[in-house]
CHARMM internal coordinates of N, CA and C (Angstrom, degrees):
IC EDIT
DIST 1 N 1 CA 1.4450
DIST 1 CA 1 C 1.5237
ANGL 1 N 1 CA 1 C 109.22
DIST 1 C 2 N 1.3709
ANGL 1 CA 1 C 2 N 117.94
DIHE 1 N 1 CA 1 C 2 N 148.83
DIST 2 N 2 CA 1.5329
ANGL 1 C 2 N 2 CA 109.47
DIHE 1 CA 1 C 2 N 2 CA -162.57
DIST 2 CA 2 C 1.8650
ANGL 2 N 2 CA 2 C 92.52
DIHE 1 C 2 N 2 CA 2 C -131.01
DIST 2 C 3 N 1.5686
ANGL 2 CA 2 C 3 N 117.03
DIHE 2 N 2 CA 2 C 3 N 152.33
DIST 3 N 3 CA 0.9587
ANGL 2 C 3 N 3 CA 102.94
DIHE 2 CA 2 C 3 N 3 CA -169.70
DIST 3 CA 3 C 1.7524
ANGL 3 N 3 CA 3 C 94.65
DIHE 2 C 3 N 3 CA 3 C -142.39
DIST 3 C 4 N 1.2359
ANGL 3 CA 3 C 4 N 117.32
DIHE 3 N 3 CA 3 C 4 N 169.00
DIST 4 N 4 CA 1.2581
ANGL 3 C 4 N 4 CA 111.68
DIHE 3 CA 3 C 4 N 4 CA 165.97
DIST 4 CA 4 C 1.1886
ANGL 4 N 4 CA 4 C 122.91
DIHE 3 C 4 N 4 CA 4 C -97.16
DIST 4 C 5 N 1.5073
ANGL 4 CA 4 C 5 N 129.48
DIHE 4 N 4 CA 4 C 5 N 143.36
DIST 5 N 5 CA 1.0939
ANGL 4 C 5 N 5 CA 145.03
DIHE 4 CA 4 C 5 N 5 CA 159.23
DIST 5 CA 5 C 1.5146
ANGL 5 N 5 CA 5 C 137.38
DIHE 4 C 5 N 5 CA 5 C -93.23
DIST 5 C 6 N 1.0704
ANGL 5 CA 5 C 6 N 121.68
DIHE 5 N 5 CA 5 C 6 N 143.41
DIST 6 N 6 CA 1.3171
ANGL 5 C 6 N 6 CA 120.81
DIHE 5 CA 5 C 6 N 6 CA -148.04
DIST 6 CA 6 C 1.9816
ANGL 6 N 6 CA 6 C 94.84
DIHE 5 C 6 N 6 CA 6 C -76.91
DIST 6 C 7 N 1.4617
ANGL 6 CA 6 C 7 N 123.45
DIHE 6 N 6 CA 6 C 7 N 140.41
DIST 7 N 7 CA 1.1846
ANGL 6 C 7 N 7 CA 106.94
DIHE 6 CA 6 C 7 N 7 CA -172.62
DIST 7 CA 7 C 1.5784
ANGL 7 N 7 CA 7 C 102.42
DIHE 6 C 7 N 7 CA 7 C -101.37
DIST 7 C 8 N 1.4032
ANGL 7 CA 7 C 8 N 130.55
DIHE 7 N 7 CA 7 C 8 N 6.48
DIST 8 N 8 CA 1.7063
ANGL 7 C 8 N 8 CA 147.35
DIHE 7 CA 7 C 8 N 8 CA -151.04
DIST 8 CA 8 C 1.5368
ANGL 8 N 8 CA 8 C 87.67
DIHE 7 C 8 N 8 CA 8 C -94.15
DIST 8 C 9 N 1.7061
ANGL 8 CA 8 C 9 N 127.93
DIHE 8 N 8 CA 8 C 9 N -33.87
DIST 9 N 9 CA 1.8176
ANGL 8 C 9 N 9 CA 114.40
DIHE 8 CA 8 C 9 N 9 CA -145.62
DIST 9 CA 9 C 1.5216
ANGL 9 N 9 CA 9 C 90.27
DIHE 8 C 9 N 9 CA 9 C -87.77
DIST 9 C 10 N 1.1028
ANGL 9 CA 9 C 10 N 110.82
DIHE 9 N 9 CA 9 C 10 N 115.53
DIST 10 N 10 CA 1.9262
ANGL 9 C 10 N 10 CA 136.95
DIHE 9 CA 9 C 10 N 10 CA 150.19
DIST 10 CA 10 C 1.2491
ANGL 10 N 10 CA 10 C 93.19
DIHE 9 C 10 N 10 CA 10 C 105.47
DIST 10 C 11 N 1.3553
ANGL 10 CA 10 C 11 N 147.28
DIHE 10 N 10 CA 10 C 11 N 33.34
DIST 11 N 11 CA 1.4513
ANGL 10 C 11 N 11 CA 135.11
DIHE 10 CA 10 C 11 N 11 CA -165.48
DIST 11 CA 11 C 1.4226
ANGL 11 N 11 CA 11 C 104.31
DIHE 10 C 11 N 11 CA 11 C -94.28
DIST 11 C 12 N 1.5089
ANGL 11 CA 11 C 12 N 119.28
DIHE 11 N 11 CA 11 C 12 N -70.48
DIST 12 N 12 CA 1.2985
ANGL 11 C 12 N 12 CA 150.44
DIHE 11 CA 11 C 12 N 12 CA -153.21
DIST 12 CA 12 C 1.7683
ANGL 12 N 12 CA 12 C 94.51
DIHE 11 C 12 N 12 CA 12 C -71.25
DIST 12 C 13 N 0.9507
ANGL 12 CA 12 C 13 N 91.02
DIHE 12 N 12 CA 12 C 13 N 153.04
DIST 13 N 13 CA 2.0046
ANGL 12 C 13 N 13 CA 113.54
DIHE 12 CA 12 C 13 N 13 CA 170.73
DIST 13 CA 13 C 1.8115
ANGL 13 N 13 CA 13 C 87.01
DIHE 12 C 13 N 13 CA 13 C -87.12
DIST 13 C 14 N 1.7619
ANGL 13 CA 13 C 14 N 87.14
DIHE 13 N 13 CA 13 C 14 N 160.50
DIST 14 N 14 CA 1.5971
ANGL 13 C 14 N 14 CA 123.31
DIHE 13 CA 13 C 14 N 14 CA 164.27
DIST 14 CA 14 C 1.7772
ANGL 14 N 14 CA 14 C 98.84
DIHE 13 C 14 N 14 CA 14 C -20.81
DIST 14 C 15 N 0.8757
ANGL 14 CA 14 C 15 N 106.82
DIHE 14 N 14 CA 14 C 15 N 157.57
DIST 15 N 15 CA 1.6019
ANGL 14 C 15 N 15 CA 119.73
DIHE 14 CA 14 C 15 N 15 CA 165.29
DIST 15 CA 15 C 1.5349
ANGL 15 N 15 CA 15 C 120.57
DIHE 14 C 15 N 15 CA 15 C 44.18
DIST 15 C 16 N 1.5159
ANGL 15 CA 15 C 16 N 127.13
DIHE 15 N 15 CA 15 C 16 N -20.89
DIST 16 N 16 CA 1.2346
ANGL 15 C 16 N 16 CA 148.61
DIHE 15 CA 15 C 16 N 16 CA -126.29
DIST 16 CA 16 C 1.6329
ANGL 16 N 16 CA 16 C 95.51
DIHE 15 C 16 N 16 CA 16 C -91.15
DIST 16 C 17 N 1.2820
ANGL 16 CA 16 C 17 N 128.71
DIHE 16 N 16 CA 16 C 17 N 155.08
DIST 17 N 17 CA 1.9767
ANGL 16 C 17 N 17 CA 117.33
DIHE 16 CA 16 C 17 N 17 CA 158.12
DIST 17 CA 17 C 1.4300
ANGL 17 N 17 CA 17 C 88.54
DIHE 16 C 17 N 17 CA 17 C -110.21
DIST 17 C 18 N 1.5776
ANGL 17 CA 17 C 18 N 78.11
DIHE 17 N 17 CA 17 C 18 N 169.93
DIST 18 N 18 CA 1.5753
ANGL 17 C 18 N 18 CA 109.98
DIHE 17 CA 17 C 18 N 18 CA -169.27
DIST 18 CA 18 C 1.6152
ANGL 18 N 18 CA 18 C 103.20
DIHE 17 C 18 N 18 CA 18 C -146.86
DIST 18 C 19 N 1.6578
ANGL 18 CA 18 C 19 N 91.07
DIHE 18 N 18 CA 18 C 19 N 118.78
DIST 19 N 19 CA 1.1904
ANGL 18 C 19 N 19 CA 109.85
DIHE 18 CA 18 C 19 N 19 CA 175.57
DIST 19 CA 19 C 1.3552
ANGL 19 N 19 CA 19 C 123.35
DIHE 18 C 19 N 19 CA 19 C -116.75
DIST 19 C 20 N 1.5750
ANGL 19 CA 19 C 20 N 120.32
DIHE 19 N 19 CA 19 C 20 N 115.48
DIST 20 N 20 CA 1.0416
ANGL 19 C 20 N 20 CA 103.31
DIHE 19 CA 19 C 20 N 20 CA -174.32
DIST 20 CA 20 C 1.6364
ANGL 20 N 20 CA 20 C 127.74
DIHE 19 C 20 N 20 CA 20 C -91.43
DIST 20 C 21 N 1.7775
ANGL 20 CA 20 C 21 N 129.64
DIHE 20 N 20 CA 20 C 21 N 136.58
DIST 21 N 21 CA 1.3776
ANGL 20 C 21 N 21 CA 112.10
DIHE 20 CA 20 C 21 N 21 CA -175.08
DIST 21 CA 21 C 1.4548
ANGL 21 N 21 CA 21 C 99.15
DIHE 20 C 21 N 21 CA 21 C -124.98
DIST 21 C 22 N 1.0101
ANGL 21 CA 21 C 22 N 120.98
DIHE 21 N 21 CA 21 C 22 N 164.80
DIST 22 N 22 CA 1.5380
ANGL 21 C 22 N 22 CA 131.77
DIHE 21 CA 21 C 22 N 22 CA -171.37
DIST 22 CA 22 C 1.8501
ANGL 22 N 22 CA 22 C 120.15
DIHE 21 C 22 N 22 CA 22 C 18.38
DIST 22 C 23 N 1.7279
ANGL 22 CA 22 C 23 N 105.73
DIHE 22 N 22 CA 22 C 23 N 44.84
DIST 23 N 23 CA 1.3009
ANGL 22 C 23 N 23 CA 106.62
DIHE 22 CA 22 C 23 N 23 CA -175.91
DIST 23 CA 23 C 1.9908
ANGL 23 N 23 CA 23 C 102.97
DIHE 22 C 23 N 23 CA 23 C 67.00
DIST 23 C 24 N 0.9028
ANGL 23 CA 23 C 24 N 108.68
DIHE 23 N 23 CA 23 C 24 N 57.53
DIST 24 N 24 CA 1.8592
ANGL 23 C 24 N 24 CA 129.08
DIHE 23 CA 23 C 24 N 24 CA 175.95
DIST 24 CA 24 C 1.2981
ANGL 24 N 24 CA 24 C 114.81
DIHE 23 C 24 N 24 CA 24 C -156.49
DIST 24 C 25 N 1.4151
ANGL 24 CA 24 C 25 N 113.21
DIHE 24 N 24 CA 24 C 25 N 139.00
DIST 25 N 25 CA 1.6476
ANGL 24 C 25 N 25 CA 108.42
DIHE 24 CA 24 C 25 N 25 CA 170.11
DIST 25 CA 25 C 1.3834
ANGL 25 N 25 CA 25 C 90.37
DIHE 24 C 25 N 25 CA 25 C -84.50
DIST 25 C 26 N 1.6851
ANGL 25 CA 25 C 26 N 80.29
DIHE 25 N 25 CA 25 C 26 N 145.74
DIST 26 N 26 CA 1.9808
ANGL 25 C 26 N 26 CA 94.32
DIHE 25 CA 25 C 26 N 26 CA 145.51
DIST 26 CA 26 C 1.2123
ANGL 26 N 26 CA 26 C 121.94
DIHE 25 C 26 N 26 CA 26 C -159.33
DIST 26 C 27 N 1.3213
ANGL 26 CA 26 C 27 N 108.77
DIHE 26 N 26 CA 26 C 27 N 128.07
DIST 27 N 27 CA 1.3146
ANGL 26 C 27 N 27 CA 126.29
DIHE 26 CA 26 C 27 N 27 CA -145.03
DIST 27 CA 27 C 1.3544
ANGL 27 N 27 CA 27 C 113.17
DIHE 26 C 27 N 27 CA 27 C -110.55
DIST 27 C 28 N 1.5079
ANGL 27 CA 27 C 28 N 128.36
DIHE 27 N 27 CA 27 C 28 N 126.64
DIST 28 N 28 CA 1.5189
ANGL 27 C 28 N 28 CA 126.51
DIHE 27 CA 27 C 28 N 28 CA -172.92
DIST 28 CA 28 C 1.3391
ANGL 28 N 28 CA 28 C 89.39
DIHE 27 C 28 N 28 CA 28 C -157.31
DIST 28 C 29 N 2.0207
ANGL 28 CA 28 C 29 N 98.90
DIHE 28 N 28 CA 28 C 29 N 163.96
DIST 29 N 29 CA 1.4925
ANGL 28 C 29 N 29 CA 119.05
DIHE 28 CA 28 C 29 N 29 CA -151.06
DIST 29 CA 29 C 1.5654
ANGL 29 N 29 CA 29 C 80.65
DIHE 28 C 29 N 29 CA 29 C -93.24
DIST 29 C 30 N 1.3986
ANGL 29 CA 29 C 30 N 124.61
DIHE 29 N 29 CA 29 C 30 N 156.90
DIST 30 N 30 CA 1.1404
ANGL 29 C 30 N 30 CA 130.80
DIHE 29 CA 29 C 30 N 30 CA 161.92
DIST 30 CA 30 C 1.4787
ANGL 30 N 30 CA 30 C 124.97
DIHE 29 C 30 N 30 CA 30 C -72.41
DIST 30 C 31 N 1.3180
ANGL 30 CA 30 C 31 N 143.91
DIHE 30 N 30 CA 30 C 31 N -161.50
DIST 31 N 31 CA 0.9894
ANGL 30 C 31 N 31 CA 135.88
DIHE 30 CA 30 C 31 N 31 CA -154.23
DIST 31 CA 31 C 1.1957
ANGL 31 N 31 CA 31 C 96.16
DIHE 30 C 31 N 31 CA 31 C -111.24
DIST 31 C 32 N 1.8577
ANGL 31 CA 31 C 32 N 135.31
DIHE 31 N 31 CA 31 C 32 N 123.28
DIST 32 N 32 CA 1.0669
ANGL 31 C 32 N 32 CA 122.86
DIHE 31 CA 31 C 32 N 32 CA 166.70
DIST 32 CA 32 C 1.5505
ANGL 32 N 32 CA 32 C 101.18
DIHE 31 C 32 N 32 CA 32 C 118.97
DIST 32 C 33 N 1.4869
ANGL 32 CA 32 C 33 N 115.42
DIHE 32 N 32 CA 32 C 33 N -1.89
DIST 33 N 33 CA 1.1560
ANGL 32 C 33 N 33 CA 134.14
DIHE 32 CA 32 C 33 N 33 CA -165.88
DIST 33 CA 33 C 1.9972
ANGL 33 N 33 CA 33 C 119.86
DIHE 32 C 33 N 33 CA 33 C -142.89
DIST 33 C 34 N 0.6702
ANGL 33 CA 33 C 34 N 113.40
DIHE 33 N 33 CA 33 C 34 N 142.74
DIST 34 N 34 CA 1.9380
ANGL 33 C 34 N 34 CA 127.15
DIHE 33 CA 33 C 34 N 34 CA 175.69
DIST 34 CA 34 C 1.3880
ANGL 34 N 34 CA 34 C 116.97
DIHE 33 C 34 N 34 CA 34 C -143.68
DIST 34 C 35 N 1.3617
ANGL 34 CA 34 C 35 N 91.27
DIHE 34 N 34 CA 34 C 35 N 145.09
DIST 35 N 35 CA 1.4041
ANGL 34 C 35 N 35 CA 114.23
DIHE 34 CA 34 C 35 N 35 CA 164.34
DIST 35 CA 35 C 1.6829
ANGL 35 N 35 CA 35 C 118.74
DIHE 34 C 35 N 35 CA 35 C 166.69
DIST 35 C 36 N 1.6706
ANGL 35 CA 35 C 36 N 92.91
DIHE 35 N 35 CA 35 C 36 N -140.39
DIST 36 N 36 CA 2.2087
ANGL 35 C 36 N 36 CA 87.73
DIHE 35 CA 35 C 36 N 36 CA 157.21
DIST 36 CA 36 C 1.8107
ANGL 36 N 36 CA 36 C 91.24
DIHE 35 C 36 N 36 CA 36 C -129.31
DIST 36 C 37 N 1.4045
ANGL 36 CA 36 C 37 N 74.84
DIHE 36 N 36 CA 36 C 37 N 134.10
DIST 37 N 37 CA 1.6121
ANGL 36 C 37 N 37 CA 94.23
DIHE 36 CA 36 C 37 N 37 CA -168.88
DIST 37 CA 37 C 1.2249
ANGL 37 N 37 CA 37 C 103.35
DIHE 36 C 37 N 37 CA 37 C -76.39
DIST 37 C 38 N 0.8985
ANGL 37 CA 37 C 38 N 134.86
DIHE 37 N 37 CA 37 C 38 N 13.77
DIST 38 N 38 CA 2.0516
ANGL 37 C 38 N 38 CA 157.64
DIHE 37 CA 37 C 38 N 38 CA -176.42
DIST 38 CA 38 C 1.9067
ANGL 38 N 38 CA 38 C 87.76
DIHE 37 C 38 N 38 CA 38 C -98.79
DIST 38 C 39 N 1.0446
ANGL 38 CA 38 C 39 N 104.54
DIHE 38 N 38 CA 38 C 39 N -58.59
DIST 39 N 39 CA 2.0533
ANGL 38 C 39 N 39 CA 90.93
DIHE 38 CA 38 C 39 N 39 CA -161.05
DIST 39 CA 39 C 1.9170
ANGL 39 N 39 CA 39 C 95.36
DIHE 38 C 39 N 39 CA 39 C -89.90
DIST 39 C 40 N 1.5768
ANGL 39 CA 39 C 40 N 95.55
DIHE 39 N 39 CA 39 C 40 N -58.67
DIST 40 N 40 CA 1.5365
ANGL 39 C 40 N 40 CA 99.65
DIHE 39 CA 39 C 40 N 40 CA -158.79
DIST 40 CA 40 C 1.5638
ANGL 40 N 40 CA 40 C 101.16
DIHE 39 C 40 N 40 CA 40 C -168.26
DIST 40 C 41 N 1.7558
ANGL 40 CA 40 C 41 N 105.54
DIHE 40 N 40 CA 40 C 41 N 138.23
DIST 41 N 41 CA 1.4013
ANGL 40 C 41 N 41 CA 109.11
DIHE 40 CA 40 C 41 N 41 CA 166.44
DIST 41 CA 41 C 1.1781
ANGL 41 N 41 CA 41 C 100.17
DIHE 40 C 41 N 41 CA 41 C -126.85
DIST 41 C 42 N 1.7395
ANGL 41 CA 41 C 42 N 92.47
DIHE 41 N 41 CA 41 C 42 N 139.15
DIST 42 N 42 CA 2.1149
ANGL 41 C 42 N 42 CA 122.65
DIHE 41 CA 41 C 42 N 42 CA -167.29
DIST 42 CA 42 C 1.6348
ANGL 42 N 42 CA 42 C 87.28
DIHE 41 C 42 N 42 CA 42 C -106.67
DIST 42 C 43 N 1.1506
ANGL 42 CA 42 C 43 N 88.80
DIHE 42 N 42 CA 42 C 43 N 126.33
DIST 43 N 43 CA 1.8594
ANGL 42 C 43 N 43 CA 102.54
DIHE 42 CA 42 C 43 N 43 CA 157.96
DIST 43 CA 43 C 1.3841
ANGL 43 N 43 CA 43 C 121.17
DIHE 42 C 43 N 43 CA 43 C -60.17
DIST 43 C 44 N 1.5592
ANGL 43 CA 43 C 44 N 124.74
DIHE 43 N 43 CA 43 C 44 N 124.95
DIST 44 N 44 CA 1.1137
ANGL 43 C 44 N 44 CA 131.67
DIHE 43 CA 43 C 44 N 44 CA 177.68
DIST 44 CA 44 C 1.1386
ANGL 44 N 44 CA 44 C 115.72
DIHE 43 C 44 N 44 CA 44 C -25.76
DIST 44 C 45 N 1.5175
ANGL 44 CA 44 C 45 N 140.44
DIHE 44 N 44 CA 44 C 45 N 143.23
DIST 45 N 45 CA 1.4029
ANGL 44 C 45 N 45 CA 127.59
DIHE 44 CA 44 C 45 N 45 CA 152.32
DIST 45 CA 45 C 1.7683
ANGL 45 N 45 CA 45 C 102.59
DIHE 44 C 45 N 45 CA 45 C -90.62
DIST 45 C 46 N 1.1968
ANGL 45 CA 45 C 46 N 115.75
DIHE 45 N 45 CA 45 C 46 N 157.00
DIST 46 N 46 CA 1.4235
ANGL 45 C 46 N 46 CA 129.23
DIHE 45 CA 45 C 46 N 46 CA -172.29
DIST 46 CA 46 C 1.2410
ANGL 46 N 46 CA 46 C 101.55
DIHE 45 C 46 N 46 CA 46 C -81.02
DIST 46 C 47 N 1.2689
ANGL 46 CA 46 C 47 N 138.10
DIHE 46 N 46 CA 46 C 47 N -12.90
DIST 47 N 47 CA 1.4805
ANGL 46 C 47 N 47 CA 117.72
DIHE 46 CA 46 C 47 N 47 CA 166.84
DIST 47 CA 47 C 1.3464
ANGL 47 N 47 CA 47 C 116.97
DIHE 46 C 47 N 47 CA 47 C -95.45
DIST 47 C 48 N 1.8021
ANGL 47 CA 47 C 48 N 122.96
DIHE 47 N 47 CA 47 C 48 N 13.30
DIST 48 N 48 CA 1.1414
ANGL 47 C 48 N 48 CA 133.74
DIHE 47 CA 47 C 48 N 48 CA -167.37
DIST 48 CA 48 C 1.6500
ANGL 48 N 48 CA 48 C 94.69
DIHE 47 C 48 N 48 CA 48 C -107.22
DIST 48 C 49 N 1.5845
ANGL 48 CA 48 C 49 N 125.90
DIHE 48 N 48 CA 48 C 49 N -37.52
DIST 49 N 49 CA 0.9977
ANGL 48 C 49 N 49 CA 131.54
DIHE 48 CA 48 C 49 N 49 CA -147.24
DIST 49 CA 49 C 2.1315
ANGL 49 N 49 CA 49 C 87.26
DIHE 48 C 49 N 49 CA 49 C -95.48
DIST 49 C 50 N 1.5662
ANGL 49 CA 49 C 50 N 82.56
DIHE 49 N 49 CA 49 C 50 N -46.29
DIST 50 N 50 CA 1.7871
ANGL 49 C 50 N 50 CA 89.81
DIHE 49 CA 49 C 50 N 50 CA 173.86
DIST 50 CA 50 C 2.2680
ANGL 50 N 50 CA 50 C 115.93
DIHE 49 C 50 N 50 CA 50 C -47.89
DIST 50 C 51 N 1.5212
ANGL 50 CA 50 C 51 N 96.27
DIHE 50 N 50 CA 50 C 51 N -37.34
DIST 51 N 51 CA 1.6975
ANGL 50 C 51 N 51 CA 98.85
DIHE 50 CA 50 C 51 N 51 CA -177.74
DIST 51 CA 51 C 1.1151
ANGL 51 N 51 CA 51 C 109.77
DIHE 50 C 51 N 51 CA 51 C -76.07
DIST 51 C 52 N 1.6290
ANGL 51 CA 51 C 52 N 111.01
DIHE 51 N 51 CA 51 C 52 N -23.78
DIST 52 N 52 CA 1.6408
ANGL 51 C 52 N 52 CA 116.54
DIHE 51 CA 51 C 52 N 52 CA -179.70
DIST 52 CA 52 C 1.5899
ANGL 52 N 52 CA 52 C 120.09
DIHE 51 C 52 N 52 CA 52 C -38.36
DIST 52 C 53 N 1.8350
ANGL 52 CA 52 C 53 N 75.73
DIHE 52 N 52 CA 52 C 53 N -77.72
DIST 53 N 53 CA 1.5779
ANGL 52 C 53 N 53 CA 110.30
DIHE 52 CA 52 C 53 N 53 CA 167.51
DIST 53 CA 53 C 1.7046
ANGL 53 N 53 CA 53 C 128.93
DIHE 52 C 53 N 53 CA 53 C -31.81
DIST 53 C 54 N 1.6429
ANGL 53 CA 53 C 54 N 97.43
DIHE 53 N 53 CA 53 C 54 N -41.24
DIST 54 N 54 CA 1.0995
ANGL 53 C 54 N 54 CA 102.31
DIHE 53 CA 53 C 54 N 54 CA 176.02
DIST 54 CA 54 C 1.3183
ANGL 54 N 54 CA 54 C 134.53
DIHE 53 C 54 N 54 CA 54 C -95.26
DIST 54 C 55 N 1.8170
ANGL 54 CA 54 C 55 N 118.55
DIHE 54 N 54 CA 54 C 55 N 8.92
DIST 55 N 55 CA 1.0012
ANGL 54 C 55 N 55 CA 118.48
DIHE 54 CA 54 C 55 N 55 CA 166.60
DIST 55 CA 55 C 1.7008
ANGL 55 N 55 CA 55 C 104.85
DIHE 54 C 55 N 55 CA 55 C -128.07
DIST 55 C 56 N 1.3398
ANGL 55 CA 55 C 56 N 122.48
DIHE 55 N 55 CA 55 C 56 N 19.62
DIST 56 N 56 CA 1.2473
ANGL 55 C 56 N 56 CA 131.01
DIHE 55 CA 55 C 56 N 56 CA 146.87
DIST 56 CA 56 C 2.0503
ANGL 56 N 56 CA 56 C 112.79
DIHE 55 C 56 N 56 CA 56 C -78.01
DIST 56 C 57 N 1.3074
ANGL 56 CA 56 C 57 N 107.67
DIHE 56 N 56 CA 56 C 57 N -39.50
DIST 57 N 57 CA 1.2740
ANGL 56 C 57 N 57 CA 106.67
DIHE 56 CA 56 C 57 N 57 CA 175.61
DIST 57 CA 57 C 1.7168
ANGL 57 N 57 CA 57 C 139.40
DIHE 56 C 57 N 57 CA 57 C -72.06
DIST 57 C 58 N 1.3957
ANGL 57 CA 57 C 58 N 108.68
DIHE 57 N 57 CA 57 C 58 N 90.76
DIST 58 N 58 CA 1.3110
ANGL 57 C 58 N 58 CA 99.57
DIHE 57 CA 57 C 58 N 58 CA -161.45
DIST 58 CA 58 C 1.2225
ANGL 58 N 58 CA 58 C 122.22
DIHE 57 C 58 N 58 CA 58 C -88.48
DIST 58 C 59 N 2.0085
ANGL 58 CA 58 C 59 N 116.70
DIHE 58 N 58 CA 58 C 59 N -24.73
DIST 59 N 59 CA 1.5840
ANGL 58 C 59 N 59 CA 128.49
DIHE 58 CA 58 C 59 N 59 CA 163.91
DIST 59 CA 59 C 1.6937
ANGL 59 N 59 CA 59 C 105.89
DIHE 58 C 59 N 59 CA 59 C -103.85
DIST 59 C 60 N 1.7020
ANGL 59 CA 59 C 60 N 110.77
DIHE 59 N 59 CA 59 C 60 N 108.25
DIST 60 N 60 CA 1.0699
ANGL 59 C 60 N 60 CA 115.14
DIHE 59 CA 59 C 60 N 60 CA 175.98
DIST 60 CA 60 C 1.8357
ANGL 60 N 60 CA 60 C 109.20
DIHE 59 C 60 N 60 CA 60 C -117.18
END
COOR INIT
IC SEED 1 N 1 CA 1 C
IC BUILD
């Protein structure tokens, strides 16, 4: 009898989700967070998210 196994257990880095699609992990930082979702995802710092903002904004 053959069963499935979850492909998410030990995949993902620190902090990271894990989604699984066609029996594959796949792994991405959540929202509010960066990195490679393979080692580890670091939470934004607010002056990173602040430079973002400010060179995404072109009509202020």
């Amino acid at each position: 009898m053959c069963s499935c196994r979850n492909p998410c257990v030990n995949q993902c880095g620190v902090n990271a989700n894990c989604n699984p699609r066609r029996h594959i992990a796949v792994c991405t930082c959540p929202a509010g967070y960066n990195g490679d979702a393979l080692i580890q995802c670091y939470p934004v710092r607010s002056t990173e998210v602040t430079r973002y903002q400010a060179l995404t904004c072109t009509v202020c």
